[in-house]
N, C-alpha and C positions, 0 to 999 in steps of 0.2 A: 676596486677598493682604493687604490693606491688614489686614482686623479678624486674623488672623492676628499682621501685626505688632504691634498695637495690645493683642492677649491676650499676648503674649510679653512686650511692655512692662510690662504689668501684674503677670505671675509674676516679672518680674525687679525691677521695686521693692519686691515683697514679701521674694522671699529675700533682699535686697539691708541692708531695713529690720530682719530679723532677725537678719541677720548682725553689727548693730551692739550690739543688746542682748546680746549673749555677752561676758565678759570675757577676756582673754588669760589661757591657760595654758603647759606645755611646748610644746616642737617641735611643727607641724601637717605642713603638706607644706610639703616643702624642693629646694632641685635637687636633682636624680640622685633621688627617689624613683618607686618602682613603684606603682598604685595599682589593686586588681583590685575593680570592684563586681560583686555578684551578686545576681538581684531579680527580681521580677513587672515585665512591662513589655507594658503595651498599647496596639496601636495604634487609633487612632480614628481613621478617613478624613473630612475635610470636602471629600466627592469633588461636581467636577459632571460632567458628559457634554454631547457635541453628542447631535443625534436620532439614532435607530437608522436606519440604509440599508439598502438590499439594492439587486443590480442588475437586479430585476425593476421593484423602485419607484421605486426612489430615497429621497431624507428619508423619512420617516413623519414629521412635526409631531406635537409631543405625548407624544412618547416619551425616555424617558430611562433608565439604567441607575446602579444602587449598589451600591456596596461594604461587605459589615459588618467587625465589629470584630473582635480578636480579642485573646486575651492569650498570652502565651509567659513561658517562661526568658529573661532576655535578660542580657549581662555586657556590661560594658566595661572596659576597658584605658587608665590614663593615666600616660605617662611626664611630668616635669616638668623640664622643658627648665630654669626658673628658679625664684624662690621664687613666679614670678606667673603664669608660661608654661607650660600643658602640652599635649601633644598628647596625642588620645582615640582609642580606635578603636570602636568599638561593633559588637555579635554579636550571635546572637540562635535560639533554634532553632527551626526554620520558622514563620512564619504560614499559619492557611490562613481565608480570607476568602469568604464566601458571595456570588453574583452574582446579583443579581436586575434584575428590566425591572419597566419601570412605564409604561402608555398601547398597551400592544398591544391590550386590548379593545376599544377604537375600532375597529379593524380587522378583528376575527370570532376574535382571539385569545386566550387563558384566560393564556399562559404568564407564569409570575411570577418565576419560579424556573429561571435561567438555567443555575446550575455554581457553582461553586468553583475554587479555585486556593490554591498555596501562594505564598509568597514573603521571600525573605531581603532585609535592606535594610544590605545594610554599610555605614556612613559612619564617615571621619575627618574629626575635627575639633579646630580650633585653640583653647585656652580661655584666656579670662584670669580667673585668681583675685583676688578682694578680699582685703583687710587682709593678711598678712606672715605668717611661718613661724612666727609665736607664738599665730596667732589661734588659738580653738577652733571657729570657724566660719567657711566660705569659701564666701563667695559669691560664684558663678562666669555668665561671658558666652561665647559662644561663634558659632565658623560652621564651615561644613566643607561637603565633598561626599560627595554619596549613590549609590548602584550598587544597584539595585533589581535582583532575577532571578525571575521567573515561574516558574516549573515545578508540575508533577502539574495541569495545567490540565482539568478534567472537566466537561463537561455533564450537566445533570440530566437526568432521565429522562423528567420532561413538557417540554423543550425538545425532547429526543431523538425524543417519540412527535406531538408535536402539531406542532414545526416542521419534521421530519427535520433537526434537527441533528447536526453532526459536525466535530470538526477543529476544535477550539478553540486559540486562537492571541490571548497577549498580548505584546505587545514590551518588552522588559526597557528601564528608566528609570534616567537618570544626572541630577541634580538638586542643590541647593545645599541647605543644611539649614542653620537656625538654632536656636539653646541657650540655654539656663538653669537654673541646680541649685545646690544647696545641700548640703556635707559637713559634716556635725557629728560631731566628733572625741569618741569613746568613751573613750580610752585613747591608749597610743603608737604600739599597731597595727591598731587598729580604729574603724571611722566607720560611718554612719548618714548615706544618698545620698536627696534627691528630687530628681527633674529633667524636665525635657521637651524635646522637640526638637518644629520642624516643618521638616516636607521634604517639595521637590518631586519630584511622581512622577505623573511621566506615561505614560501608555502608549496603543496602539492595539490595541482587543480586535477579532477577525472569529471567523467560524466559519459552515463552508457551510450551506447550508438548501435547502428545495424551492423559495425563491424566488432562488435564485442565493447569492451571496455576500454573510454581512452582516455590516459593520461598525459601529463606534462607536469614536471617539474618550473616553476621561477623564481628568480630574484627579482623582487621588486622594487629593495633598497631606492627608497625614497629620497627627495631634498622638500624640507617642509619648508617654506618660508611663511613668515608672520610680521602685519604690523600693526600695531594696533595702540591704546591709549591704557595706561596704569593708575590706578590708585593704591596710596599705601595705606595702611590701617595700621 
């Protein structure tokens, strides 16, 4: 958590530091505007895990599970409460995230390659925008909360054949997410979005086997990065 905060720190002195070499031009964002981005947005998990269990063994020591990455469509939504205030909503059309294990060999086992799963991660978030409704660039701080939802959950096929896996099972994650981004104004109704969030997201994966029931705990605390093109309305 801590280099998390420490890499946010760091993206946000930078857009912070660009946003001051822009000179003022027209209108940027003002209250009452609408502001739709739409973009490539990928999530990158800085996931850990406890060990893998089962209730024949118990811990296995040595063992752990990850999460890869993935890109999507992703939009967000920003109403501007003032010229410095706005509330965000963020979307996104599904991720789907490969699962893998790591340290079953120790144990007489090959399996690497656990499933897959989808998952959506809505968050709303509060933002504050730098400089005033004339800048051409705003550089922006944020926090909110996150709703993470699991679905199309599948086991591989060498989980399936070597552990008799079945019945995959992640419990959807409600989390707080922190921000930073940068709008640079094109015109009166067009801008040019980079940003990033990280968010907490936690969950508890199981799924039955021939040694009983096994679970793992993870953190899968994300870095979402976005860039993408804005219109205001």
């Amino acid at each position: 958590m801590k280099s998390a905060v420490n890499s946010l720190s760091v993206f946000s002195s930078v857009i912070f530091a660009l946003g001051l070499l822009f000179a003022h031009s027209a209108v940027s964002h003002e209250q009452g505007d609408i502001i739709l981005r739409i973009g490539a947005t990928n999530v990158s998990p800085d996931e850990s895990s406890t060990v893998i269990s089962t209730t024949a063994t118990g811990a296995l020591a040595g063992t752990s599970v990850g999460v890869g990455n993935n890109t999507q469509l992703g939009l967000n939504l920003v109403y501007m409460l003032t010229d410095n205030w706005g509330l965000e909503a963020l979307a996104a059309t599904p991720f789907e995230h490969d699962l893998s294990a790591a340290g079953l060999s120790q144990y007489g086992f090959s399996t690497t390659d656990l499933g897959d799963t989808k998952q959506l991660p809505p968050t709303v978030s509060a933002l504050y925008f730098f400089g005033d409704s004339q800048s051409t660039v705003r550089p922006y701080l944020g926090l909110g909360v996150n709703y993470t939802l699991f679905f199309d959950k599948s086991l591989s096929g060498q989980a399936e054949s070597e552990l008799s896996a079945a019945n995959l099972d992640l419990d959807d994650s409600f989390g707080v997410s922190a921000r930073a981004g940068l709008d640079i104004k094109l015109n009166d109704r067009w801008l040019l979005n980079a940003s990033v969030w990280n968010i907490d997201i936690d969950t508890d994966a199981d799924f039955d086997s021939a040694l009983g029931r096994v679970s793992v705990g993870v953190d899968v605390d994300p870095w979402v990065y976005m860039v993408s093109l804005g219109y205001k309305f």
